[in-house]
N, C-alpha and C positions, 0 to 999 in steps of 0.2 A: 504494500500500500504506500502510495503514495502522499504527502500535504498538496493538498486542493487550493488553489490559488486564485481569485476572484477583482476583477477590475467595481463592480456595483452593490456587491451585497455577498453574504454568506450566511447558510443555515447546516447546523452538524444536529443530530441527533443517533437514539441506538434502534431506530428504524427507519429502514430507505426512504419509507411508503410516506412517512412524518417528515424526515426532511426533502423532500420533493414538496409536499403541500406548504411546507413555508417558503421553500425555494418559489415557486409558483404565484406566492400571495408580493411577493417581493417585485416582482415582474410586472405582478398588476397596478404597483402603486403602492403598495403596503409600504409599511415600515416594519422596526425590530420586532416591535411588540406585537405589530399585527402579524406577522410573521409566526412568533411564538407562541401566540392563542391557537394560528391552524396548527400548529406542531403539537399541541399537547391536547388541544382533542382529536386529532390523529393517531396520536399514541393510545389515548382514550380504548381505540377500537384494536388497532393493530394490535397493541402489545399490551394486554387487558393483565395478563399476571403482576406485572408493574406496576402498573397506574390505570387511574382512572378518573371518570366525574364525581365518584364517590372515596373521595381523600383528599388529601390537603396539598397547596404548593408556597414554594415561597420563590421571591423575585428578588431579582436583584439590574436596577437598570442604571446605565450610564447616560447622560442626556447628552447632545449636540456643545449645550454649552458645556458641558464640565460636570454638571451635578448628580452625584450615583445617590438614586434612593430606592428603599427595599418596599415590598408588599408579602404580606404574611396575609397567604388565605389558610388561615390558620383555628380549626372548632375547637370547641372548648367542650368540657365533660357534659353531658345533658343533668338536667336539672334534677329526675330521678336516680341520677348516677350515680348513689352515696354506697356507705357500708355495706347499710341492711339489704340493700340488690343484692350483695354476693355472701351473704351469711352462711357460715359452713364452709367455705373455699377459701384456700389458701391460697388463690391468686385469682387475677382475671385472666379467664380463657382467653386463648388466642384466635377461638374461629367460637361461631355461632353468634347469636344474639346480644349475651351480655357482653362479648368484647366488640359490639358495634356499639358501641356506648358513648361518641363524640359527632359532633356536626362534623360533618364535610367540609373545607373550606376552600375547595381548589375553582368553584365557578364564583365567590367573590375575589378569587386572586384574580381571575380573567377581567372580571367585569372594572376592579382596579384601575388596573392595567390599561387601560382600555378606554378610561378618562383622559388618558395623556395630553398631551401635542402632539399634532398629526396625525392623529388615528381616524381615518375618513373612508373604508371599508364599509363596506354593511355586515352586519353578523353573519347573513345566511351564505357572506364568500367567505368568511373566514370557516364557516363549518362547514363548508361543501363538502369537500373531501373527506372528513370523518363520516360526512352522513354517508358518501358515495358507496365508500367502502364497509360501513354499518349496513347497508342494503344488500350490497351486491355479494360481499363476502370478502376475505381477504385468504390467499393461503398462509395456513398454519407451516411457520418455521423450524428447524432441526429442535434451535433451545427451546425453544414453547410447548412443543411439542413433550419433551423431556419433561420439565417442569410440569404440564399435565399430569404427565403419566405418575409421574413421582408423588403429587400433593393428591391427586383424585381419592384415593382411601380418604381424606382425613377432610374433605368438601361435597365431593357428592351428597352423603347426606345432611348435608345443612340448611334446615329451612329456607325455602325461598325457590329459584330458577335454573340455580348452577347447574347439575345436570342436564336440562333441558336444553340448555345454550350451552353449553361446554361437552358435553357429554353427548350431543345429539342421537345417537347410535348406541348408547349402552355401554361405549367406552371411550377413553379419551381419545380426542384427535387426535392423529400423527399427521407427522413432517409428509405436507403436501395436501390436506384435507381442506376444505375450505370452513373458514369459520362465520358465521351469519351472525347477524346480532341486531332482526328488524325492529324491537322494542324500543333498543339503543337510539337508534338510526330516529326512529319516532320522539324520543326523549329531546336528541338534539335538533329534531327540527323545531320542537315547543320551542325551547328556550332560543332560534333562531328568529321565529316568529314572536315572540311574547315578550322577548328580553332577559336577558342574564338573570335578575331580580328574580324573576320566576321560578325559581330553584327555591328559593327563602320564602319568597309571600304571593306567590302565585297558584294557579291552576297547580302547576309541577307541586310544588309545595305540598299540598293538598296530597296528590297522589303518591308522592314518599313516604308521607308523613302517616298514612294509613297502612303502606305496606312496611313498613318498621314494626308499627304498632302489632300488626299482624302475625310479625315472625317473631314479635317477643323481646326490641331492642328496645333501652329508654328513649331513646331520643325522639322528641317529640314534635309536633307542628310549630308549640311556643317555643321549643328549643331553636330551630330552623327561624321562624321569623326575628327572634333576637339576636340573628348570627350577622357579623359585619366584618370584612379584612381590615385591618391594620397596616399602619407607616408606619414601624420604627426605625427610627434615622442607624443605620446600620454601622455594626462594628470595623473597623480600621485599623491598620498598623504600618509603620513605616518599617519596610528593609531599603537594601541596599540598591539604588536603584531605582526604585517603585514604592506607591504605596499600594497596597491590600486590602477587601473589600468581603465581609461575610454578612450573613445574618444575625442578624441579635437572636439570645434566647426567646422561646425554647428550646432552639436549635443548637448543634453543636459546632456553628460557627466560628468560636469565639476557642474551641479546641483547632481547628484546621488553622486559623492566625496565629496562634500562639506557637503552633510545629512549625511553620515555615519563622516568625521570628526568633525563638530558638536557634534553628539551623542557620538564621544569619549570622549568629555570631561563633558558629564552632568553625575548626579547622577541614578544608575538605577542595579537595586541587582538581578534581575528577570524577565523573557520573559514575555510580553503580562501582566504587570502590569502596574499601572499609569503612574510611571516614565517612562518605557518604550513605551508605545505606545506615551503619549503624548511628552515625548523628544521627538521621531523621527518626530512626526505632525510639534511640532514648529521648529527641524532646516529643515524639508522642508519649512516650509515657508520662511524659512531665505535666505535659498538657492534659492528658488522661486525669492526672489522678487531681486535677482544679475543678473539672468539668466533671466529673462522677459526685464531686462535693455538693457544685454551684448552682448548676446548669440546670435548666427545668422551667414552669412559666414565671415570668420576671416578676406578676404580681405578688409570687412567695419566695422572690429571693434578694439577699442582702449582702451584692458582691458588688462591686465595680470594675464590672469589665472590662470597659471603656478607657477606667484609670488606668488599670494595669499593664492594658496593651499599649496606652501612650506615654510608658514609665519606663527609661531606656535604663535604670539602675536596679528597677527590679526587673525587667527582662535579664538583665545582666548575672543578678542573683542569683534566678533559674536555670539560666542555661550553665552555670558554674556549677552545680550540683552535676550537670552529664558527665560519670568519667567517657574520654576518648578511649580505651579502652576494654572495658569492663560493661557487662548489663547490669541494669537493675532488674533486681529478682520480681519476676514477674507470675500469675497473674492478676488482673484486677477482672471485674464484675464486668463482663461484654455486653454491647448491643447490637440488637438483633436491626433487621431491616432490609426490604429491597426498594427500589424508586428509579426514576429515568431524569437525568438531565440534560437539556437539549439549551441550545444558543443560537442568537443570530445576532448579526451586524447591519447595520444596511449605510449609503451612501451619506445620508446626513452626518452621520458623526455617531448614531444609536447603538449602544450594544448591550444585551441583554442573556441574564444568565438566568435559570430559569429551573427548578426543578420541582416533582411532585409525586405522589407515592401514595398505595394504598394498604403501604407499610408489608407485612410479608406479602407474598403470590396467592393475588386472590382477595387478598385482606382478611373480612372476617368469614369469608364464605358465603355470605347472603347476598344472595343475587333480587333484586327486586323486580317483584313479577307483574309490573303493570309499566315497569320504565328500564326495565332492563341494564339498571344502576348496581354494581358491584358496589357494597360498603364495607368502606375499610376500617382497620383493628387495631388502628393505632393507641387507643385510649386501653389495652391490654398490657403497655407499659408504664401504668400506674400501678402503686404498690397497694396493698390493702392492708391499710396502718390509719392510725390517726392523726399521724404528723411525720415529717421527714420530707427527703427529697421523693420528690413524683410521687409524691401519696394524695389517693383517691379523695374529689373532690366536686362538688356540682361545677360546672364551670369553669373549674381549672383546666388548663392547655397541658397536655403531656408532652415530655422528651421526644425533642425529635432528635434523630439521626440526619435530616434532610437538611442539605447546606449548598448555596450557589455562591462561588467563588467569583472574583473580579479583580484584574491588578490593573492600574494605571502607571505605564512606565514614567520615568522622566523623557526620555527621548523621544516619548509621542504616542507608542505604543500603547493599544489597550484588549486586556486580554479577557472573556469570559472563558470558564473553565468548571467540570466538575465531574460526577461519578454516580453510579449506584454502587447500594455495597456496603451499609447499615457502618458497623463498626470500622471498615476500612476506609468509607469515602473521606476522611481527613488525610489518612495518610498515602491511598495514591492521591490525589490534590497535591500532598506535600512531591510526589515520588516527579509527576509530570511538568511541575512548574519546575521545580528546582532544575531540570533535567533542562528543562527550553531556558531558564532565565537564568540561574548563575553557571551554566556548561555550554548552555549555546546549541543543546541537541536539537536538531531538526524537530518542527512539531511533532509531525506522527511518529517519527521515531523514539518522542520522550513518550507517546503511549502506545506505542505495539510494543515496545522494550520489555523483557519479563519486570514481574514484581514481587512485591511481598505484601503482608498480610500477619500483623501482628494480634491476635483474637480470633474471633469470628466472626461469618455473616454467612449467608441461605443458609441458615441452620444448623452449621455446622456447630458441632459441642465443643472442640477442643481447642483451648487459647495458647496452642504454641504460634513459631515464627514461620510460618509460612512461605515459602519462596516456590517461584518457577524454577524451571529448568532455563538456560540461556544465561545466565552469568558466568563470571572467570568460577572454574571450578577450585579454584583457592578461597573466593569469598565465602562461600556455603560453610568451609575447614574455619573460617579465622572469626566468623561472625560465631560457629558451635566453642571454640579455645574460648573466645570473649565471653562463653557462657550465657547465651542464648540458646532455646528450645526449638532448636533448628527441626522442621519436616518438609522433607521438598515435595512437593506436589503433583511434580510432573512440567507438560508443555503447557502455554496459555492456558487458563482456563477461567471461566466467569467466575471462580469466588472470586477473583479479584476485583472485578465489579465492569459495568461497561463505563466509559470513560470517554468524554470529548474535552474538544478545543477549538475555539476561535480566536484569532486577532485580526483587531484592525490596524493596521503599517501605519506609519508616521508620513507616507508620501499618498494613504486614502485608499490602497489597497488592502486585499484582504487572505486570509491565512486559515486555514480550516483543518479539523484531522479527527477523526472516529475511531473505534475500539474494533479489532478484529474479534476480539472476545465478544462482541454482540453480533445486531443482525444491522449494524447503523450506516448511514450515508453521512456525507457531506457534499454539500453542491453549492455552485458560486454561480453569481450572474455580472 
């Protein structure tokens, strides 16, 4: 694979079908954003195990002039969501009713979004193409297909549609079948006709909000109609270089800033050598163990992120704890998670990072049978306690995993960037920037390059260190001597997560690159 190079615009995503529709909407007049509305309800249909209209996104946009601001479509716990819902269970389920237990936020992050400057599209072009291929069908991929077969015991039977639409035949699609989804397809022409709104206090509204109740989830029509995206003016840090652009909590934004400013200050001459991989391992654990504290919805937490990342003496403090040498003994408590981030740039100056998730494949299993809306299981990574980090609460926003990256070089340069990949997506972030920005590696080759993977994600139980095959067969020996929990994994492979990249050039050009570990495009106009 090559980096994709663009004179007017660029869209990457981890499906072709997704970025061809932003590609497309860019052509028509579009801009970033409009661009990245068709991309993520394009993903919507194509790549349903990931994402959908039922789960959350968060945004991250840079404007023409200079100004990068975020949107969090981001639900909070439904109002019945408290203890006595799970009395007798020592957690929330991750699939069924009670772990659909948060509002959706991902059609107020569009609708956002979507207020801007220059967004002069009508909805029903920006969701053509989802709808097109909600009707018509889409063929079912190699991974999708896999992931099917693999998750289908533990969702088939969960109240609600999934079988129906996923299982059409009694078993799960393989690679080549086509997948239909005319409920879907109907969902998104309401809300192309009625307006975004209508997901909250609309007709749609109405009809979610029955089939929730139906399958047994809290969340309710008053939940839905008091649900609204958020601005928060988004977290920041200076390296070397560039400054750097995440999410504020809930997210773990503010963990991916602190690994790459960590890494700005240790010793490391060359990509994918000791220095290199093992600094990025220990300031993600540094970073880990702030963000396992802190992190969680900002209206129950008493950190200043903000200050810390702008405090080059305690930056300095933390990265002094990394020996160059040696690991810290590791592990800590992983996060789970899958999600898709997709980017585009366009001619103005716009560039937009963008991602959103129905948290595992699938999310919680309920498929809803009147709008053929998948809801997701996010609000299953609250704790069921009375108090502490991420403990169960009406309204509270739960931990996300989900994080869109952004750097503004000094020399003009501005980069969207990001991953699926729950537990890892901070640290490949750290693995491909670091790789393009202080080594100079060709885009796509800072992400087709093998990786690592310190924890877990799709499920996997075990928090050793992870790596691919394709390194200096010395670094796997010197990173296990430094005492790390070295397991190699083999060739590429998606636990590492799927991964893109855009830049737009200092002379107005543009830069693109996708994950051969997914099923993604990038195309430029």
């Amino acid at each position: 694979m090559k980096t994709v190079t663009a004179e007017n615009g660029i869209v990457t995503a981890p499906h072709y079908l997704a970025a061809q529709a932003g590609r497309d909407v860019l052509a028509d007049g579009g801009n970033a954003v409009e661009a990245c509305v068709a991309v993520a309800a394009t993903l919507a249909v194509v790549y349903p195990h990931m994402t959908g209209i039922g789960g959350d996104g968060f945004w991250l946009i840079r404007e023409p002039d200079g100004l990068v601001h975020s949107i969090h479509g981001c639900g909070g716990a439904a109002a019945k969501a408290d203890l006595s819902l799970y009395t007798g269970l020592a957690a929330v389920p991750t699939r069924g009713p009670l772990a659909a237990n948060t509002v959706a936020g991902t059609i107020s992050g569009w609708a956002a979004a979507l207020t801007g400057d220059g967004c002069t599209l009508p909805l029903d072009r920006l969701l053509r193409d989802a709808i097109s291929h909600a009707e018509t069908g889409v063929s079912v991929t190699a991974g999708s297909a896999g992931i099917a077969s693999a998750k289908g015991g533990e969702l088939r039977g969960q109240p609600g549609i999934y079988a129906q639409v996923f299982e059409p035949e009694g078993k799960p699609l393989a690679e080549g079948d086509v997948l239909r989804q005319p409920l879907l397809a109907a969902t998104l022409r309401k809300l192309a006709a009625n307006g975004l709104d209508d997901y909250y206090r609309g007709e749609l509204a109405q009809l979610i909000a029955q089939d929730l109740a139906a399958l047994g989830s809290p969340v309710s029509l008053a939940d839905l109609n008091a649900h609204a995206a958020s601005r928060p003016d988004p977290l920041h840090t200076a390296i070397t270089g560039a400054a750097l652009y995440n999410a504020t909590p809930p997210t773990q934004g503010f963990a991916a800033l602190m690994i790459l400013a960590l890494f700005d200050r240790l010793k490391a001459d060359a990509p994918d050598t000791f220095d290199h991989v093992h600094g990025l391992i220990e300031a993600t654990k540094q970073a880990f163990l702030l963000r396992d504290v802190h992190v969680g919805d900002p209206a129950y937490a008493d950190f200043d992120f903000q200050g810390l990342l702008s405090d080059p003496a305690a930056l300095d403090e933390l990265a002094s704890r990394i020996d160059p040498a040696k690991a810290l003994a590791w592990p800590q408590p992983p996060q789970w998670g899958d999600t898709c981030w997709f980017g585009a740039a366009d001619s103005e100056g716009r560039v937009v990072s963008c991602i959103q998730s129905t948290y595992f494949e699938f999310g919680s299993g309920l498929v809803l049978p009147q709008t053929g809306i998948t809801w997701q299981n996010r609000g299953s990574s609250f704790s069921l306690s009375e108090g502490g980090w991420n403990a169960l609460k009406p309204g509270r926003k739960p931990f996300h995993t989900l994080n869109p990256a952004l750097a503004v070089f000094e020399d003009g340069r501005i980069m969207a960037y990001g991953t699926m990949g729950g537990e890892g997506q901070p640290q490949t972030q750290a693995a491909l920037f670091s790789r393009y920005a202080r080594f100079g590696v060709d885009l796509q080759e800072a992400i087709s390059a093998p990786r690592w993977l310190l924890g877990r994600t799709w499920g996997e139980q075990s928090t050793t260190l992870k790596l691919e095959d394709g390194f200096d067969e010395g670094l796997y020996a010197a990173l296990a001597e430094a005492g790390h929990d070295v397991e190699r994994v083999g060739p590429l492979t998606a636990t590492m997560g799927h991964a893109g990249a855009l830049v737009r050039l200092a002379d107005g050009g543009f830069e693109g690159a996708t994950d051969p570990r997914s099923d993604g495009g990038v195309l430029g106009w």
